[in-house]
Backbone as JSON Lines, residues from 0, in Angstrom:
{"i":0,"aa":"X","n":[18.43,72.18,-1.9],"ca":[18.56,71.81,-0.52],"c":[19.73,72.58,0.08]}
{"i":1,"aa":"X","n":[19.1,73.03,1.22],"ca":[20.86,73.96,1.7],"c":[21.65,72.71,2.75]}
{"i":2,"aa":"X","n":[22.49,73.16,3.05],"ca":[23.84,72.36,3.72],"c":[23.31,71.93,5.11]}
{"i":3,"aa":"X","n":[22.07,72.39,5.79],"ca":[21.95,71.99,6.92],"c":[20.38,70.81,7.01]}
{"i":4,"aa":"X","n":[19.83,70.89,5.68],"ca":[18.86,69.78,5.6],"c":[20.07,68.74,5.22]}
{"i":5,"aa":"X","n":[21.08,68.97,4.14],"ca":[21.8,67.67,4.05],"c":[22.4,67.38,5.14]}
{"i":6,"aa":"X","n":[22.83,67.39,6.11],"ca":[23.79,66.94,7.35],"c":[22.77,66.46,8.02]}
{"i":7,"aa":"X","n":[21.19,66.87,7.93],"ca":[20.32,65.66,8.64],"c":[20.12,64.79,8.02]}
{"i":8,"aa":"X","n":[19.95,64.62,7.01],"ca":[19.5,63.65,6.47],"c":[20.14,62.78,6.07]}
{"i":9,"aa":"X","n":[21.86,63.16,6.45],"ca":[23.21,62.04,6.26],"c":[23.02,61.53,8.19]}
{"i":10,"aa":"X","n":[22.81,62.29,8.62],"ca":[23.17,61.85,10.0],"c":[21.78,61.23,10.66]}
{"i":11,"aa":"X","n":[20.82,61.46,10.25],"ca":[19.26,60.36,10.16],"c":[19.54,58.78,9.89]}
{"i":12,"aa":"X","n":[20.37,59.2,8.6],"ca":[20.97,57.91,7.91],"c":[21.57,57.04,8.63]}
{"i":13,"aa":"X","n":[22.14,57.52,8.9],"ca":[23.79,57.03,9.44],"c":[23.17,56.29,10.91]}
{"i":14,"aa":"X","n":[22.37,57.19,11.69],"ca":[22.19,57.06,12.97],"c":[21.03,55.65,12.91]}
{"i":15,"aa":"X","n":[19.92,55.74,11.95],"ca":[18.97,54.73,11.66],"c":[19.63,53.44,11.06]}
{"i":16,"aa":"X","n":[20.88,53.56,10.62],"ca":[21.67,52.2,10.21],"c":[22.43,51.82,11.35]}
{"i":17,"aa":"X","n":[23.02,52.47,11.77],"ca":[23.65,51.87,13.28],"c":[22.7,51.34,14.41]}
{"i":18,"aa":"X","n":[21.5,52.23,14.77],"ca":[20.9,51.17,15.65],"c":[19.94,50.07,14.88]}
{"i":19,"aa":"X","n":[19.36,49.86,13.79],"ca":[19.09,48.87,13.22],"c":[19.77,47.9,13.2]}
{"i":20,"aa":"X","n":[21.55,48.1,13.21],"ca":[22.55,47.17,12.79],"c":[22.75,46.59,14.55]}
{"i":21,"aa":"X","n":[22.73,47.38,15.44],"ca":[22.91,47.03,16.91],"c":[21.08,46.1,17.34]}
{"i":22,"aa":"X","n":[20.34,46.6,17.4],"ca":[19.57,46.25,17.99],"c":[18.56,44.71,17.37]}
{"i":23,"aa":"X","n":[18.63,45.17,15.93],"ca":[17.49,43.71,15.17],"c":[18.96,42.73,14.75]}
{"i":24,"aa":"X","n":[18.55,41.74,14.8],"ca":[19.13,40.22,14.79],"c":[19.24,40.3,13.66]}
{"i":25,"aa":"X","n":[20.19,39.47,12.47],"ca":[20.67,39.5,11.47],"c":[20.04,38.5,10.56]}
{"i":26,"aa":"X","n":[19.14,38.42,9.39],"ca":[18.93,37.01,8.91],"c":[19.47,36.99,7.82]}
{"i":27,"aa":"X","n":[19.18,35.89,7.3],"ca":[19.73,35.11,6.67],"c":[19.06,34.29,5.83]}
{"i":28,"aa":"X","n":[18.79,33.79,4.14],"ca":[18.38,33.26,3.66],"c":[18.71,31.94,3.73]}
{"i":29,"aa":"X","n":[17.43,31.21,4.02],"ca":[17.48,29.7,3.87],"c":[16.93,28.96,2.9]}
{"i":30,"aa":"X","n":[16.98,27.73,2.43],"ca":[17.0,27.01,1.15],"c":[15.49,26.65,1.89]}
{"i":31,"aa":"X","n":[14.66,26.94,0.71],"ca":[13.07,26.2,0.82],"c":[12.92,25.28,1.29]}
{"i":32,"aa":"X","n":[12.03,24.67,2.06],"ca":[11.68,23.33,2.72],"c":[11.21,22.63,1.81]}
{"i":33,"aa":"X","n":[11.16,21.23,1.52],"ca":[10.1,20.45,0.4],"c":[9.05,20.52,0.86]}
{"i":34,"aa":"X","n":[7.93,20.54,0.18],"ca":[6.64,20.53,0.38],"c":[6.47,18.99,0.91]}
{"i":35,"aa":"X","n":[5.86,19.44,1.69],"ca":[5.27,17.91,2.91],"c":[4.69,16.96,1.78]}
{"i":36,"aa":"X","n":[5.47,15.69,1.67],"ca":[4.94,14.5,0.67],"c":[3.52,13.74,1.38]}
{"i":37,"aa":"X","n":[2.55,13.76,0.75],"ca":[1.02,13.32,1.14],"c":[1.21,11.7,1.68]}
{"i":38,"aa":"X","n":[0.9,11.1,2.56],"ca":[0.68,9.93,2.81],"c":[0.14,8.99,1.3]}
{"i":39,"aa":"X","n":[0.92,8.06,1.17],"ca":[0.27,6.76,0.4],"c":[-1.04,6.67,0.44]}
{"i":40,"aa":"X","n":[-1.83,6.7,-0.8],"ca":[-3.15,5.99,-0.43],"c":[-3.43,4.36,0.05]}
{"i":41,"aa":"X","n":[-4.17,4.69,1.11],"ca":[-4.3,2.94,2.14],"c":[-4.32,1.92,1.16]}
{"i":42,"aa":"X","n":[-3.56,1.09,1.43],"ca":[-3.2,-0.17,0.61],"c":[-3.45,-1.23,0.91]}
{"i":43,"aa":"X","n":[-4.14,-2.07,0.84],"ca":[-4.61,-3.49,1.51],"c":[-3.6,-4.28,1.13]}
{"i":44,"aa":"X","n":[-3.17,-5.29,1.85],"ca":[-2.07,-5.7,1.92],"c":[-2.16,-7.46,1.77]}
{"i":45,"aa":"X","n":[-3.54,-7.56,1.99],"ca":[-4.2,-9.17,2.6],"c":[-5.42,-9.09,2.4]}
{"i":46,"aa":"X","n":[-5.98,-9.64,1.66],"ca":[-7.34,-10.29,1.21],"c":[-7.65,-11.64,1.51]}
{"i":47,"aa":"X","n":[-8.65,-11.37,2.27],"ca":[-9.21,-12.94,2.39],"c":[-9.88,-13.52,2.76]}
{"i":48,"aa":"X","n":[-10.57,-14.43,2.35],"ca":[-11.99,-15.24,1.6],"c":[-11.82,-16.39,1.84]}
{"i":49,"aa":"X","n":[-12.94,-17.64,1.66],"ca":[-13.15,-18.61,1.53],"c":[-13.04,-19.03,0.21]}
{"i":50,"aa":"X","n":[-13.49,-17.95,-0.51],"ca":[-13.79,-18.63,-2.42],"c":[-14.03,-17.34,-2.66]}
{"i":51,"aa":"X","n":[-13.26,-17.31,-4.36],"ca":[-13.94,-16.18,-5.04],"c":[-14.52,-16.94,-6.09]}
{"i":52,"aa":"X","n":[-15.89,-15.91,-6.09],"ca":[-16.26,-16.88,-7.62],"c":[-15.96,-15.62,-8.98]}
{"i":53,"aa":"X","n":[-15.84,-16.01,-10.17],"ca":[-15.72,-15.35,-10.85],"c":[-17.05,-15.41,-11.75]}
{"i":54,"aa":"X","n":[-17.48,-14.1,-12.24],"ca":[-18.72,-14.19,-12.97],"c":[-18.2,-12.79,-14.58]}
{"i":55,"aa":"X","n":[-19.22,-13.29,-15.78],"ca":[-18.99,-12.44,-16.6],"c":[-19.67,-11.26,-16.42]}
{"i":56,"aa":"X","n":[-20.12,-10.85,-17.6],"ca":[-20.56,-9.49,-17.86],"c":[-21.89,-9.33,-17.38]}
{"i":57,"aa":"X","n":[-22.91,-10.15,-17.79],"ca":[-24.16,-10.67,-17.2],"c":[-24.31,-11.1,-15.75]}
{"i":58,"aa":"X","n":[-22.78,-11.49,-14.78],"ca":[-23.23,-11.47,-13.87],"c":[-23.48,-13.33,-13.58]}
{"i":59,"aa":"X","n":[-22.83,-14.4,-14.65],"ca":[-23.36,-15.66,-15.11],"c":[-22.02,-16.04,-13.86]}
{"i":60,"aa":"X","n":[-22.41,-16.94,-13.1],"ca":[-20.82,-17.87,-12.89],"c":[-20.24,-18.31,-13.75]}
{"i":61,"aa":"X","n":[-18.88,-18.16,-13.28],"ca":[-18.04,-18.59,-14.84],"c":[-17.13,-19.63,-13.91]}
{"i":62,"aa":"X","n":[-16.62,-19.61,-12.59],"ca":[-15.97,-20.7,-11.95],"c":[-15.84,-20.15,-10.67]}
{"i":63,"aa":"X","n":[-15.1,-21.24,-9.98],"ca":[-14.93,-20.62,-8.22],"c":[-13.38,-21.16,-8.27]}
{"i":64,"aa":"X","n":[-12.68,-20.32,-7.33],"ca":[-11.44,-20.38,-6.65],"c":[-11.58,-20.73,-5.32]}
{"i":65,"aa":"X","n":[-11.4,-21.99,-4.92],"ca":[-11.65,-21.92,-3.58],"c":[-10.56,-23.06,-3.37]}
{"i":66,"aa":"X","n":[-10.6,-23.42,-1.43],"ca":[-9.76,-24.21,-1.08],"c":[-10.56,-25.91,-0.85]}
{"i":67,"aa":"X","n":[-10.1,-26.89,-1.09],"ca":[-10.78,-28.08,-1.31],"c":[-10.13,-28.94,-0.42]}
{"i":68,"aa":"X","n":[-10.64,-29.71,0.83],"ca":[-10.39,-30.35,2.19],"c":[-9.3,-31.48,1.27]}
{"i":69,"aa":"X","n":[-7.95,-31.61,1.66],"ca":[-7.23,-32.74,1.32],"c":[-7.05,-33.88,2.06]}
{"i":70,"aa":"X","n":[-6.27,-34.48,1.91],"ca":[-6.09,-35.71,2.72],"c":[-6.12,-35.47,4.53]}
{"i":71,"aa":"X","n":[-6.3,-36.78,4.84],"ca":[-5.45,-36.51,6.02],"c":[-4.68,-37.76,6.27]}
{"i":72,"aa":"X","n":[-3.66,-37.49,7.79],"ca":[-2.93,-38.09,8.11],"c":[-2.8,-38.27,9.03]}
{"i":73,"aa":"X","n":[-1.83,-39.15,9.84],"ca":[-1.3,-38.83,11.08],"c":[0.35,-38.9,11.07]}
{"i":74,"aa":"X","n":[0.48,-38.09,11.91],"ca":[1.74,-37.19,11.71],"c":[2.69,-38.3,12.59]}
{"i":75,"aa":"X","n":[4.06,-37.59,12.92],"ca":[4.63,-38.7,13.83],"c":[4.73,-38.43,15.23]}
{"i":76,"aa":"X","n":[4.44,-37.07,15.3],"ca":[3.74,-36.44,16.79],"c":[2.16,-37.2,16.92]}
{"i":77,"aa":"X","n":[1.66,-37.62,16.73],"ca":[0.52,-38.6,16.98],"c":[-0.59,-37.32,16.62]}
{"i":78,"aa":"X","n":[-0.72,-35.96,15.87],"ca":[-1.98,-35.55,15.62],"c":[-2.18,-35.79,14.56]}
{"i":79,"aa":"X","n":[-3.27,-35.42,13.85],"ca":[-4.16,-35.44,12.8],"c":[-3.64,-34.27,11.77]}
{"i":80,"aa":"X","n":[-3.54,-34.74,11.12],"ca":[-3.01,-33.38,9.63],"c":[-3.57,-33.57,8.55]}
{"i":81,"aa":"X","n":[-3.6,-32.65,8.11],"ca":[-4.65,-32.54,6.65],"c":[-3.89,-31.33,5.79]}
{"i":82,"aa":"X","n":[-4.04,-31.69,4.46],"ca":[-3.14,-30.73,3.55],"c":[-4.53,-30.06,2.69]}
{"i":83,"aa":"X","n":[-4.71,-28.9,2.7],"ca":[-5.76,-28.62,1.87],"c":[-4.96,-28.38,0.39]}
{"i":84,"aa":"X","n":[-6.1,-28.3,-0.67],"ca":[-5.69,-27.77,-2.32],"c":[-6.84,-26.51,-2.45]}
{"i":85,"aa":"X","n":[-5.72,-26.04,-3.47],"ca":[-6.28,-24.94,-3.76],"c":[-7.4,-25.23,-5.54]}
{"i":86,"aa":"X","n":[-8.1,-25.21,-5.61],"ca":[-9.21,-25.43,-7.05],"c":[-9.8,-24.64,-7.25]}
{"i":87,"aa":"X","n":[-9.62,-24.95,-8.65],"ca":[-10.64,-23.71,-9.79],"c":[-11.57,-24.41,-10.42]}
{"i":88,"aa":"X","n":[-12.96,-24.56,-9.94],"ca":[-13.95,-24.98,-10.55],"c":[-14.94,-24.67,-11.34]}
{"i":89,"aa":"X","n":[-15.34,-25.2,-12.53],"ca":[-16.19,-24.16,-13.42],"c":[-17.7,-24.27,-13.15]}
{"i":90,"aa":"X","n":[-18.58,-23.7,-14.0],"ca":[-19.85,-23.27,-12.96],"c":[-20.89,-24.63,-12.91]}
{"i":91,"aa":"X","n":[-20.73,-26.11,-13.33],"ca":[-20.84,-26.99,-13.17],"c":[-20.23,-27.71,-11.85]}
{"i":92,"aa":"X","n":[-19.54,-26.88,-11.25],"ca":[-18.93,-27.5,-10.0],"c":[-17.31,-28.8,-10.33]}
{"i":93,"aa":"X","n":[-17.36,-28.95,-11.76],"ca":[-16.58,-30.0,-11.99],"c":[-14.74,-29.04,-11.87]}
{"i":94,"aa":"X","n":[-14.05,-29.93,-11.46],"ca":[-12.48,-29.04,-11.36],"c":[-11.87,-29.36,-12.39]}
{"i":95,"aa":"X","n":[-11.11,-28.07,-12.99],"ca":[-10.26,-27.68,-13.85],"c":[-9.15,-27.65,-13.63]}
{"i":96,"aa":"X","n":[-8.61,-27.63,-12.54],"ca":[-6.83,-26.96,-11.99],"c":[-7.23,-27.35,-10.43]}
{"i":97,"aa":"X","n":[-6.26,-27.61,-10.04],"ca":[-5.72,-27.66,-8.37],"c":[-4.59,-27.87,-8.03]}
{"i":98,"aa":"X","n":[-3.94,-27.29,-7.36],"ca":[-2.68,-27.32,-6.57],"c":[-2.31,-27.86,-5.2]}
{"i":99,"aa":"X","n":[-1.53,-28.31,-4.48],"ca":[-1.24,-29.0,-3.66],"c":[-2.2,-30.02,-3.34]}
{"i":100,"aa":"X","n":[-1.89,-30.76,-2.1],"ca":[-2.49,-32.0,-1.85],"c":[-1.88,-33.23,-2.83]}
{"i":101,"aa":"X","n":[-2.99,-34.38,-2.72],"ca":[-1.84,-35.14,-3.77],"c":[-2.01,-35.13,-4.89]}
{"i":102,"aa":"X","n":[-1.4,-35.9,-5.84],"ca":[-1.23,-35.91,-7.26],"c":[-2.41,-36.63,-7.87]}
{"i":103,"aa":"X","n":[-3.04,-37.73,-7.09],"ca":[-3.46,-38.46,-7.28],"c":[-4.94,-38.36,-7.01]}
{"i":104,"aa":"X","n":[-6.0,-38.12,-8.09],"ca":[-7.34,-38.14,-8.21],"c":[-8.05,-39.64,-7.83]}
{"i":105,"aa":"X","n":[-8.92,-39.82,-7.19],"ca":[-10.06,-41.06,-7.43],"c":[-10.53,-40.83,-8.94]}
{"i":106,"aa":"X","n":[-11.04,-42.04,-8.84],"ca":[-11.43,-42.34,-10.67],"c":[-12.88,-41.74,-10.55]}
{"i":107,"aa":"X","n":[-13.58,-41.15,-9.31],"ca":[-14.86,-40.71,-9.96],"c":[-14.52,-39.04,-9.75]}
{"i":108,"aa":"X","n":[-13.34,-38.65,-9.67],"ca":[-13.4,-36.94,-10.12],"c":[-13.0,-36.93,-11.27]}
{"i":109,"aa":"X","n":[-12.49,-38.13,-12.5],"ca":[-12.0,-38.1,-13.51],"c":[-13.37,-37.68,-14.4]}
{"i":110,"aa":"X","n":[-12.8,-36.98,-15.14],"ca":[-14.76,-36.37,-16.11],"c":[-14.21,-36.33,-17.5]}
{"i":111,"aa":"X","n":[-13.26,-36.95,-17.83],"ca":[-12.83,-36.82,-19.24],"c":[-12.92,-38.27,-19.76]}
């Protein structure tokens, strides 16, 4: 190369780094974004029924979960109140378990 291709090709240089350095905006590396986290799959939150019954493999009733009309009353506001229970009955209809309402059975739900 003789002496006058090198002085262009220093001063090409030189001249293509200065207005690059004047004219384009300067960047800058930035830290990756997280990848956008997917929405929750929809979650039911509240179920609800009158009775579930439960059945086996065949498809047989095996018992019901349901709510069973409790007492009533009258309150001291003068309305009508009633406490329901919650029962698990087996596929005879006869109850196994219940919760709230009162403690106290009539002698013809007794089956034992």
């Amino acid at each position: 190369m003789n002496r006058q291709n090198l002085m262009l090709v220093l001063a090409a240089g030189l001249l293509g780094g200065l207005i690059s350095r004047v004219t384009l905006p300067s960047v800058h590396a930035q830290n990756p974004q997280p990848a956008p986290v997917p929405p929750p799959p929809a979650v039911t939150r509240e179920v609800r029924a009158q009775s579930f019954t439960l059945v086996d493999g065949a498809d047989r009733t095996i018992g019901t979960f349901t709510v069973a009309p409790g007492d009533l009353w009258i309150g001291r506001d003068g309305r009508v109140n009633s406490q329901g229970r919650i029962v698990l009955r087996d596929s005879q209809g006869r109850e196994i378990w219940s919760a709230g309402g009162t403690l106290i059975k009539p002698l013809s739900e007794n089956t034992r």
